[in-house]
N, C-alpha and C positions, 0 to 999 in steps of 0.2 A: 326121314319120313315126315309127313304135316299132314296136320287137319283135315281127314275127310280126304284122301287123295285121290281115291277111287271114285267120289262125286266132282270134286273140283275141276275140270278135264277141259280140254279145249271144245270135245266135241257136245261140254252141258253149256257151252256158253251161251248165253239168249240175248245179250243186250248189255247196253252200257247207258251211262249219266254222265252228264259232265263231257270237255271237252276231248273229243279224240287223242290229242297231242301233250293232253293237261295232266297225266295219270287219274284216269276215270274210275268212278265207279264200274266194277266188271259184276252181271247177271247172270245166274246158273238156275237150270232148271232140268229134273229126269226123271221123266215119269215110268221107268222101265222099260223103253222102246221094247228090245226083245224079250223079259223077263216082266213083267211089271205086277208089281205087289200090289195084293187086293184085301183088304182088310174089310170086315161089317161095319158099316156104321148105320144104327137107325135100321138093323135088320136087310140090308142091301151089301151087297160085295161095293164098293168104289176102288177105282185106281188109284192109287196114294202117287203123289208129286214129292219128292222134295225139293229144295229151294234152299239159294243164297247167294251171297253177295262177297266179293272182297273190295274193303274200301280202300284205295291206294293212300288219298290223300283227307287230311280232315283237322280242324284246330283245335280237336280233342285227341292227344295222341294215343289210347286206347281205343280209338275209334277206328284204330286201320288195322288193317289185315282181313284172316275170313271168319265170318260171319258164322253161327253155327248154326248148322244145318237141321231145318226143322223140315214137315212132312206132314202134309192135307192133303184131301182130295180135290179140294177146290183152288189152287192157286191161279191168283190173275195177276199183272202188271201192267199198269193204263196212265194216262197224263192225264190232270186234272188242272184245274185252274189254283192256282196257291192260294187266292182267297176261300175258295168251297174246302178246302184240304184244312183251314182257318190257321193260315198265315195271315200277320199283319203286314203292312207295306204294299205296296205295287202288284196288281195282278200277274204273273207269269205264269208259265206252266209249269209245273212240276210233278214227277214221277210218283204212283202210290201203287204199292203193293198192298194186295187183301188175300183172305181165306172167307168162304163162307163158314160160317161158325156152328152150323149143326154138330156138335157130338164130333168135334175134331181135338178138343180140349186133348185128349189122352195123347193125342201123337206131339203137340205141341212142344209139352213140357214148359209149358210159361202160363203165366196169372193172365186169363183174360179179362180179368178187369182192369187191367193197365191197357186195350185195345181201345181203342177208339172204334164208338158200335155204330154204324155208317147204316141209312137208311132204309138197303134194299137187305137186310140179313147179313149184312159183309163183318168183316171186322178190318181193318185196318192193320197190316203190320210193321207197314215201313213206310215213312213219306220222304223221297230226294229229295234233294234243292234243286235238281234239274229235269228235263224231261227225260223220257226214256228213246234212247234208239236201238231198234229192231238190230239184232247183228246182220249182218253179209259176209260172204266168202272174204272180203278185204278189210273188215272190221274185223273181223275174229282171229287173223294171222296178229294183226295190233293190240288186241286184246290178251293173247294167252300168255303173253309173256309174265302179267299179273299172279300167273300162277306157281311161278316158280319165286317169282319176286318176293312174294309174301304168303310163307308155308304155313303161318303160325295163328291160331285162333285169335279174334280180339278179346283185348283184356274186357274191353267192356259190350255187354254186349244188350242188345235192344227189347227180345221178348225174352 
């Protein structure tokens, strides 16, 4: 058995980073389609998400495998420019993950003050090196094999 198995799935795949053929970055995301868990935040019910990632490849080797799975209401994944994201070097695009940070703290389980606090109330949880691509029926058969590839939590991990 591995990490989160019952999240991990082909059918939470959402996206990838990096190159198709490269061992990608692979995106998961399940907001409960038929089931979906609603928790109060701020005295409202919200849909809880959760979210992650398995990093196939990376020149940190506790940097690979899955990600552990955390859980907001508000999860988004969007390209950004790498200088607004504040990388130095060369403008490209790159991938950034946020949560809005309302009273999400208790589902996190991580310091958000190691977050990076982004302008519009977001928090920042994870920045790629590359952009993000939307899955497809023909990306996600390429994709899931990641799943089985790497069962095992990483050693190190980001929030």
């Amino acid at each position: 058995m591995g990490y989160m198995d019952d999240f991990y799935t082909e059918a939470n795949i959402i996206g990838h980073t990096g190159s198709l053929a490269d061992n990608p970055t692979v995106y998961f995301a399940d907001a409960g389609i038929m089931n979906p868990v609603t928790r109060v935040v701020n005295g409202k019910n919200q849909v809880m998400v959760k979210f992650g990632h398995i990093t196939q490849h990376h020149d940190l080797p506790g940097n690979i495998g899955r990600e552990t799975v955390h859980e907001a209401y508000s999860y988004s994944i969007s390209n950004v420019s790498s200088q607004a994201a504040g990388y130095d070097g060369p403008d490209k695009l790159v991938s950034q993950e946020a949560i809005f940070a309302q009273d999400t703290t208790h589902d996190l389980n991580c310091d958000l003050s190691k977050l990076y606090q982004m302008g519009d109330g977001h928090l920042e949880t994870h920045t790629s090196r590359n952009p993000f691509n939307a899955v497809t029926p023909f990306t996600r058969s390429r994709l899931a094999p990641a799943i089985k590839k790497f069962p095992d939590r990483k050693t190190y991990q980001g929030l």
